[in-house]
Backbone as CSV, one residue per row, in Angstrom:
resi,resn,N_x,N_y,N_z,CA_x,CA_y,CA_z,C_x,C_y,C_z
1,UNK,51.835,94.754,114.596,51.614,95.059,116.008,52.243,93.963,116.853
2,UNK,53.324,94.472,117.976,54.029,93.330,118.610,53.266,93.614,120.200
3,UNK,53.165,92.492,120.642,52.623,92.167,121.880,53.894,91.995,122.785
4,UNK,53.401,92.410,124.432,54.251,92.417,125.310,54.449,90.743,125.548
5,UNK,56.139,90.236,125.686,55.757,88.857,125.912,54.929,88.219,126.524
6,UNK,54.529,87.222,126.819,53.540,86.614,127.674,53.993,85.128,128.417
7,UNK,54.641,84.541,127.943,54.759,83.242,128.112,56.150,83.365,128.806
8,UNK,56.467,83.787,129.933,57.613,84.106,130.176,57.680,83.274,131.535
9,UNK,58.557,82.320,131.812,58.751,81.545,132.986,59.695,82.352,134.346
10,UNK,60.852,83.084,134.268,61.568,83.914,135.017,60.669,85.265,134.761
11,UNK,61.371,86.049,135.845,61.092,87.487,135.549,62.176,88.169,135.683
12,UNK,62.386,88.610,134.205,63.550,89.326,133.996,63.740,90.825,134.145
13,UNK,62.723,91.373,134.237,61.626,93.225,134.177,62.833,93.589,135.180
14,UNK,63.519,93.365,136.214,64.565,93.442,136.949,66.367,93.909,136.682
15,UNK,66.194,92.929,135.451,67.428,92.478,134.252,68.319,93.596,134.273
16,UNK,69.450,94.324,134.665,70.502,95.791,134.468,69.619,96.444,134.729
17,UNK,68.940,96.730,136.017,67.359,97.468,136.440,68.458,98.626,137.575
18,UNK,69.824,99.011,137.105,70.608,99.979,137.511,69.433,101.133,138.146
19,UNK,69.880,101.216,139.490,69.058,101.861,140.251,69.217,103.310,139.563
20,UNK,69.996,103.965,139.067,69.981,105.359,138.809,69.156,105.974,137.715
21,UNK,68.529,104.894,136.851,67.483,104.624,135.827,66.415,104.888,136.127
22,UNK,65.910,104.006,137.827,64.815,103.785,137.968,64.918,105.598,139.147
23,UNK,65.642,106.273,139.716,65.654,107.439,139.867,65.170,108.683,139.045
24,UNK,65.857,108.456,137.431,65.622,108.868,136.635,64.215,108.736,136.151
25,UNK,63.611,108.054,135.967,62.061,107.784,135.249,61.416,108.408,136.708
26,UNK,61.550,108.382,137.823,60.653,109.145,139.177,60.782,110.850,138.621
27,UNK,62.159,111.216,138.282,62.289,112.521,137.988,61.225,113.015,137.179
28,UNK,61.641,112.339,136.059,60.314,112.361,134.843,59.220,112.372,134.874
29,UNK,58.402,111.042,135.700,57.181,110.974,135.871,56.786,112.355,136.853
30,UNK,58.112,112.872,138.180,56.912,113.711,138.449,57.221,115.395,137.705
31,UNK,57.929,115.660,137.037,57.545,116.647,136.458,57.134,116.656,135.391
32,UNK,56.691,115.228,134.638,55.460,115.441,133.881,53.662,115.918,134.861
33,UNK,54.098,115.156,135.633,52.832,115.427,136.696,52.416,116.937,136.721
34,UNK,54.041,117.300,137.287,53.467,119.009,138.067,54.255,120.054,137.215
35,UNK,54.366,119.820,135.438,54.539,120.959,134.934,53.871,120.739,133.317
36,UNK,53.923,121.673,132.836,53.868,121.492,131.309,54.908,121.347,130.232
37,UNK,56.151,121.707,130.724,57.247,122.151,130.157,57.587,121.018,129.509
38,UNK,58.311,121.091,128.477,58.816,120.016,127.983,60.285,119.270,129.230
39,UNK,60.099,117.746,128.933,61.239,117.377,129.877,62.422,116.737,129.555
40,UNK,64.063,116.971,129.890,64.730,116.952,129.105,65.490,115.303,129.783
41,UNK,65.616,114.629,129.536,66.589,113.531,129.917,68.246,113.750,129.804
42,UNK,68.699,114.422,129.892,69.880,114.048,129.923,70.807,113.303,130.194
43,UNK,71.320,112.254,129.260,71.837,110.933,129.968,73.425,110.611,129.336
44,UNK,74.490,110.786,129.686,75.645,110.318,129.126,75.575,109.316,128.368
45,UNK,76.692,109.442,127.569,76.859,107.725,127.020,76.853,106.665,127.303
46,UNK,76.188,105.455,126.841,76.524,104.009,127.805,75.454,104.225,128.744
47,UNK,74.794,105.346,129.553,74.111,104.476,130.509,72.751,104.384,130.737
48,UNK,72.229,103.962,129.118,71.170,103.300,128.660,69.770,104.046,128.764
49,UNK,69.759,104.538,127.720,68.871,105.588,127.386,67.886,104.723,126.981
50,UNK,67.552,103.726,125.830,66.538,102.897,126.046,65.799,101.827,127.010
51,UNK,66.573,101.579,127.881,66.263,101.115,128.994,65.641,101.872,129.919
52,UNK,65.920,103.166,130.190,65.381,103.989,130.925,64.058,104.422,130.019
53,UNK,63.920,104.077,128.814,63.105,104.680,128.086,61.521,103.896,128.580
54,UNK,61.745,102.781,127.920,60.947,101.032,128.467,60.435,101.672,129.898
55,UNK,61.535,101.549,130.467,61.044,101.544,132.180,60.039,102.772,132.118
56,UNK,60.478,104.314,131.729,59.610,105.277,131.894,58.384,104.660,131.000
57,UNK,57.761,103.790,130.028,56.826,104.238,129.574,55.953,102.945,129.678
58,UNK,56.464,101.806,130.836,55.840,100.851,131.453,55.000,101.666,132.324
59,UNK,55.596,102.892,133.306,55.016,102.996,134.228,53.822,104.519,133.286
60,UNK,53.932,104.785,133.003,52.994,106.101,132.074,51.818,104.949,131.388
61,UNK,52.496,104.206,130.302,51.206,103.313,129.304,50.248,103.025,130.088
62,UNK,50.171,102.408,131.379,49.324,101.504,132.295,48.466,102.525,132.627
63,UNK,48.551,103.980,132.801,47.626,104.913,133.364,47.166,105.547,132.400
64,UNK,46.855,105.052,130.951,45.787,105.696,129.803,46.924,106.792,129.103
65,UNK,46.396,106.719,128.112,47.053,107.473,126.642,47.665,106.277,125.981
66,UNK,48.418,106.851,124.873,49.277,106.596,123.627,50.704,107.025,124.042
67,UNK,51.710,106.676,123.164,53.014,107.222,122.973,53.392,106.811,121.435
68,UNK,54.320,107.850,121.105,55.092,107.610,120.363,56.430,108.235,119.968
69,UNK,57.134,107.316,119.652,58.577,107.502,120.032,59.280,107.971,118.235
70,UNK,59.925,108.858,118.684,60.729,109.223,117.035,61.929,109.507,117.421
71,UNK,62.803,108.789,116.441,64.306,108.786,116.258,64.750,110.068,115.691
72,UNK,64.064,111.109,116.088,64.587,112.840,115.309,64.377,111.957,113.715
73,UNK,65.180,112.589,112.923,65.200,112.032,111.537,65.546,110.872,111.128
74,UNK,66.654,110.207,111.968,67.266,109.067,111.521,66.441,107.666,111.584
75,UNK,66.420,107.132,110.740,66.022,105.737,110.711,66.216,104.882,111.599
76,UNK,67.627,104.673,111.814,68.645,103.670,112.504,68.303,104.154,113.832
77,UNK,67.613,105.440,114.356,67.474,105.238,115.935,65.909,104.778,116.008
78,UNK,65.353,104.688,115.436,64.125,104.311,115.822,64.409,102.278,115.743
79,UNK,64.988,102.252,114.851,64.989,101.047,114.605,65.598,100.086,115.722
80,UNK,66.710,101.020,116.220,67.455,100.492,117.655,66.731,100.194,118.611
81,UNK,65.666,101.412,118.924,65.003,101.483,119.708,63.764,100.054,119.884
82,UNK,63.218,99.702,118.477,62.147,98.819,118.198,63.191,97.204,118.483
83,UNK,64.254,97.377,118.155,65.108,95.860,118.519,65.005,95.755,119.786
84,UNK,65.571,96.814,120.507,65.303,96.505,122.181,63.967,96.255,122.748
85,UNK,63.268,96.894,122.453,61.771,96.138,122.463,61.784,94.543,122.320
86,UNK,62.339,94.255,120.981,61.739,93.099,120.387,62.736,91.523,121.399
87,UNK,63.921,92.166,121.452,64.726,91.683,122.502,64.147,91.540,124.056
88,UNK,63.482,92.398,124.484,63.342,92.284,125.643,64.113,92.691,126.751
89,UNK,65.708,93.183,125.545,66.721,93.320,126.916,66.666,94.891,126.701
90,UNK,67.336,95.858,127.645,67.679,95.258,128.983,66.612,94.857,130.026
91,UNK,64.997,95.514,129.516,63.843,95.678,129.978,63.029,95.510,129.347
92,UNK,62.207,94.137,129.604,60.885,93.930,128.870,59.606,94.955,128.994
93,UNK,59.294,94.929,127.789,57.904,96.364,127.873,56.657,95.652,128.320
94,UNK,55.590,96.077,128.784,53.993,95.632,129.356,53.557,96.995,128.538
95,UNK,53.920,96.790,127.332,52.932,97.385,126.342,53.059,97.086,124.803
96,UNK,51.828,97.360,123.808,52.234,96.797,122.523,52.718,98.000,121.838
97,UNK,53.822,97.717,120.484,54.351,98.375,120.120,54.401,98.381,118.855
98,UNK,54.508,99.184,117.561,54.593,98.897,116.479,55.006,99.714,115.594
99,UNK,55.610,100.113,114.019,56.220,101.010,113.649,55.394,101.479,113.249
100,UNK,55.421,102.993,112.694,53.991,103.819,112.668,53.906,103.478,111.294
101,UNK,54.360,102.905,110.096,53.669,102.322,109.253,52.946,100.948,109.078
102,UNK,53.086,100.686,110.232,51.942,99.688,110.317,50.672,100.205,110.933
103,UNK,49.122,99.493,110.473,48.341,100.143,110.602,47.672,100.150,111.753
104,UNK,47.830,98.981,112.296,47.386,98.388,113.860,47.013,98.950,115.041
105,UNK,46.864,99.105,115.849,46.981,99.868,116.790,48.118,99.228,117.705
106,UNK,48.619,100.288,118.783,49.361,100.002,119.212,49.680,101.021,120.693
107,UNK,49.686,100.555,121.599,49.739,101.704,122.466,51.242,102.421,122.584
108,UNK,52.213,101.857,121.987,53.559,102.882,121.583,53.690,102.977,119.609
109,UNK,53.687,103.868,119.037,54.256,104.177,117.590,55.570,104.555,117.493
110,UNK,56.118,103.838,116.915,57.957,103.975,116.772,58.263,104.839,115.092
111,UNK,58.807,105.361,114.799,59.329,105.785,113.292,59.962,107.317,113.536
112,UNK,59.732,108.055,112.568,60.469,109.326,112.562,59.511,110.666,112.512
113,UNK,60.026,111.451,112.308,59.647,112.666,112.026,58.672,113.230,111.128
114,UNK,59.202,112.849,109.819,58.722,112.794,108.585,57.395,112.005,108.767
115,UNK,57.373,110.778,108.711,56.164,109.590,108.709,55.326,110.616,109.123
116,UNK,55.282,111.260,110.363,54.392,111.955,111.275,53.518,112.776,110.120
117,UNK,54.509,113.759,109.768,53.499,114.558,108.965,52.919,114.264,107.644
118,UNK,53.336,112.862,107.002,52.674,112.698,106.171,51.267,111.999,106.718
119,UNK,51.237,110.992,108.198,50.596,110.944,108.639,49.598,111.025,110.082
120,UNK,49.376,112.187,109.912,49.363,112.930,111.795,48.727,111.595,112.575
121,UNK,49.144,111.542,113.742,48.632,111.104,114.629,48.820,111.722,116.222
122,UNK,47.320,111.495,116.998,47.292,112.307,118.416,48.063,111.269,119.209
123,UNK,48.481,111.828,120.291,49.361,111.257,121.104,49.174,111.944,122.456
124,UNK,49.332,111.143,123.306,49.599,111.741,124.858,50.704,112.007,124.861
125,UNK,51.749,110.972,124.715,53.373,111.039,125.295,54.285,110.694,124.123
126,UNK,55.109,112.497,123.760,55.466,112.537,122.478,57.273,112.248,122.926
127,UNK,58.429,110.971,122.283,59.507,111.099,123.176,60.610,111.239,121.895
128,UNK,61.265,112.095,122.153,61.990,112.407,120.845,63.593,111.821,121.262
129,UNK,64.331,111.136,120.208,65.613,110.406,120.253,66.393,111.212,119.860
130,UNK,67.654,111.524,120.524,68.860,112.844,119.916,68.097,114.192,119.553
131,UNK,67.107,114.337,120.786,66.569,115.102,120.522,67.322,116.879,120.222
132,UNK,68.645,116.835,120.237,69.093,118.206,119.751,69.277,118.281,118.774
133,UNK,68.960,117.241,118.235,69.199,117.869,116.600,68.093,118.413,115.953
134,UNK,66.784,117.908,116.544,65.705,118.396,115.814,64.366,119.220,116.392
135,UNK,64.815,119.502,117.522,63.910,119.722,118.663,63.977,121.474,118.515
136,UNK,63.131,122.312,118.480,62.794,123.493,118.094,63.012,123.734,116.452
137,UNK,63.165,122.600,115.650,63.460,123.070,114.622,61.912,122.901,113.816
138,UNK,61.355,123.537,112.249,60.576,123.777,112.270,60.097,122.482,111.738
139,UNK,60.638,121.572,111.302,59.607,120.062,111.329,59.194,119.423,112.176
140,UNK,60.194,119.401,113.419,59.233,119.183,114.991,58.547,120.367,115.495
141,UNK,57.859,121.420,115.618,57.579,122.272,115.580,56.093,121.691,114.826
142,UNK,56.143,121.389,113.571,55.023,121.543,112.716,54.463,119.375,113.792
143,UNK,55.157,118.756,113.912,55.085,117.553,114.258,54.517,117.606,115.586
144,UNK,54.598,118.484,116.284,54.012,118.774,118.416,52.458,119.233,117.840
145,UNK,52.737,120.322,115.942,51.151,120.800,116.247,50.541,119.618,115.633
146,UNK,50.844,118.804,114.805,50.025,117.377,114.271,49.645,116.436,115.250
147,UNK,50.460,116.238,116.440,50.225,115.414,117.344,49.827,116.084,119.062
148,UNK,49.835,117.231,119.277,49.638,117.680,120.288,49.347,116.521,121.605
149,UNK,51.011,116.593,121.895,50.916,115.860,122.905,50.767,116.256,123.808
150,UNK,50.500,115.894,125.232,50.199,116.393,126.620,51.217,116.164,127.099
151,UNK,52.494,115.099,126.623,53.625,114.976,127.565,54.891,115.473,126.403
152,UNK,55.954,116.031,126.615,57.161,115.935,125.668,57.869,115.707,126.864
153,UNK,58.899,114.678,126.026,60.086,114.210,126.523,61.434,113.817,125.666
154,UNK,62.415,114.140,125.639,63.788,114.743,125.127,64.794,113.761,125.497
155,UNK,65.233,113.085,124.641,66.651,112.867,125.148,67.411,112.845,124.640
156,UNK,69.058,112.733,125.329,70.110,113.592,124.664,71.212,112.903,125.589
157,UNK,72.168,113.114,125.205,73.473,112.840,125.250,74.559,114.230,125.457
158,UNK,73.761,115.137,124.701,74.852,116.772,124.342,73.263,117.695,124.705
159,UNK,73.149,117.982,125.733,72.252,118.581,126.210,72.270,120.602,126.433
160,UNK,73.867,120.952,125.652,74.044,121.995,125.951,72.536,123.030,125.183
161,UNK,72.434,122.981,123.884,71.265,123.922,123.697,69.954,123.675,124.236
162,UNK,70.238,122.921,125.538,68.730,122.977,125.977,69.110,123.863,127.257
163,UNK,70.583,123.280,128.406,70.716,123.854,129.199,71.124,125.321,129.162
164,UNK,71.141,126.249,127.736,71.421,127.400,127.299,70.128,127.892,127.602
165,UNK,68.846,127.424,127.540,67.555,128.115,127.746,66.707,127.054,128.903
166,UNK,67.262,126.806,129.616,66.996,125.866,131.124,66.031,126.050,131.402
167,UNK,65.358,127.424,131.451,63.926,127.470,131.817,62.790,127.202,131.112
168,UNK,62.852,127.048,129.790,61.696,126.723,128.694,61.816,124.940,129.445
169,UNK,62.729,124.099,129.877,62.676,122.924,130.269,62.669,122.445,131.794
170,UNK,62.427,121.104,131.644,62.825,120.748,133.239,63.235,119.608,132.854
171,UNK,64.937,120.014,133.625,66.280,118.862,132.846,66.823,118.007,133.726
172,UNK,66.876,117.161,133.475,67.272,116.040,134.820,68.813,115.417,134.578
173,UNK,69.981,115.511,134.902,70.760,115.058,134.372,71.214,114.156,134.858
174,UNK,72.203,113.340,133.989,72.478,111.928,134.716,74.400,111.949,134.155
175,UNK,75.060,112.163,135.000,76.685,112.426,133.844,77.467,110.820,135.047
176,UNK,78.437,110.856,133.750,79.024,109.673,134.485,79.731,109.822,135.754
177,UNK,80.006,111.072,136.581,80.123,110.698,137.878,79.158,110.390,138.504
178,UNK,78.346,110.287,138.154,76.288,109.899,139.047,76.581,108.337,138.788
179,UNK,76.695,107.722,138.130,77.503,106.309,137.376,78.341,105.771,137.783
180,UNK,79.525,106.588,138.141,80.412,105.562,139.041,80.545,106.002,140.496
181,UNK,79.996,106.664,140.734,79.453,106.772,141.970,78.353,105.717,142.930
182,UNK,77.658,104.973,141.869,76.381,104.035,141.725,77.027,102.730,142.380
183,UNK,76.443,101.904,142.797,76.985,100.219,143.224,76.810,99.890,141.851
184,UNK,75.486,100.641,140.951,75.379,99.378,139.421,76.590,100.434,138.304
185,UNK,77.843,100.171,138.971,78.902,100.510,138.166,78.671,99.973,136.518
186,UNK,78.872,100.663,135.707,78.825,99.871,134.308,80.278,100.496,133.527
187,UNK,80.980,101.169,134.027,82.302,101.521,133.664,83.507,100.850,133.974
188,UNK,84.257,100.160,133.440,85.247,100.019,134.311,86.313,100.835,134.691
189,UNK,87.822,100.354,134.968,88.452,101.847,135.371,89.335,102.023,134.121
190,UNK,89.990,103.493,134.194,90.503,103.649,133.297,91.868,103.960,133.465
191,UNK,93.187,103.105,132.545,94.019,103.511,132.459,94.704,104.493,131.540
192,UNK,95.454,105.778,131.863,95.655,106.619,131.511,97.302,106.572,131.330
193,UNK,98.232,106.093,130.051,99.544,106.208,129.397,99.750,107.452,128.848
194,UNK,100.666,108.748,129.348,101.284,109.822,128.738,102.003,109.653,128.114
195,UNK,102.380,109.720,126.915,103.656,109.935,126.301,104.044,111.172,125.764
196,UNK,105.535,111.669,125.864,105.675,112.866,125.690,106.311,112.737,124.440
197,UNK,106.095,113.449,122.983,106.254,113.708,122.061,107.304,114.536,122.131
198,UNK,108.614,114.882,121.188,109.498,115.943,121.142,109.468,116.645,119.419
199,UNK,109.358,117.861,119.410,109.552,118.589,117.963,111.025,118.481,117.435
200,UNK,111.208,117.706,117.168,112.902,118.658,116.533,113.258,119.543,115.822
């Protein structure tokens, strides 16, 4: 069980605190508020899906429940996810966290899919990583009824089979013209060389 830092002289909670993030987690929080639907994040590449993650579940943890976070199947995203935690960057958490095989308590559970059903646990706020790969399929499916959460939340990068059935969700998207459109630019520009190839 890891504790939120404590001994911290600056305040960094600010740190790449890219305003379009903190837009994003308002989206979230209020249609977790005023729907049931599952909610979809949609966030391009690069512009920091765990950071926005932290931030959304600083402001949710503080008002009662649990969470727990699963990397769809893969190992390596949960694990990403638990480094940035443990880092602190880009956003320090004000909550404790721990992998769901540890036994501790913890007001966030990090691991996968699988873990779940060998060992159910209830949850308020269920947040699934690359969530198209596994999201209506029947091990998350059997994993929403082990944990019946009150909140689902989705995120994604390739959001098309969710925006194919738009209304089972409420999808918030974030694409990189929303990004460089932003003052907290994180792209730089791009140069574009044609060369023309000939067949002989």
């Amino acid at each position: 069980n890891t504790q939120p830092p404590e001994a911290v002289t600056k305040d960094y909670s600010n740190r790449n605190a890219f305003e379009y993030q903190d837009i994003m987690v308002e989206k979230v929080i209020r249609s977790l508020r005023e729907s049931d639907k599952p909610v979809v994040m949609a966030m391009t590449t690069s512009s920091g899906k765990s950071a926005t993650t932290t931030k959304l579940l600083n402001k949710l943890l503080p008002q009662g429940g649990n969470a727990l976070f699963l990397g769809s199947n893969l190992k390596v995203l949960a694990e990403q996810y638990f480094e940035s935690l443990e880092k602190a960057s880009p956003v320090i958490p004000n909550f404790s966290y721990s992998y769901i095989s540890n036994d501790e308590d913890a007001d966030l559970k990090i691991g996968m899919a699988q873990q779940v059903l060998r060992d159910p646990i209830k949850v308020k706020t269920l947040i699934l990583d690359e969530g198209q790969w596994l999201y209506g399929k029947k091990m998350m499916n059997a994993v929403i009824e082990h944990c019946k959460p009150q909140n689902i939340v989705i995120l994604t990068g390739s959001p098309s089979s969710f925006t194919k059935n738009r209304y089972q969700y409420n999808i918030h998207y974030l694409s990189y013209s929303n990004i460089s459109e932003s003052e907290d630019r994180i792209f730089s520009n791009v140069d574009l060389d044609l060369v023309v190839v000939y067949n002989k």
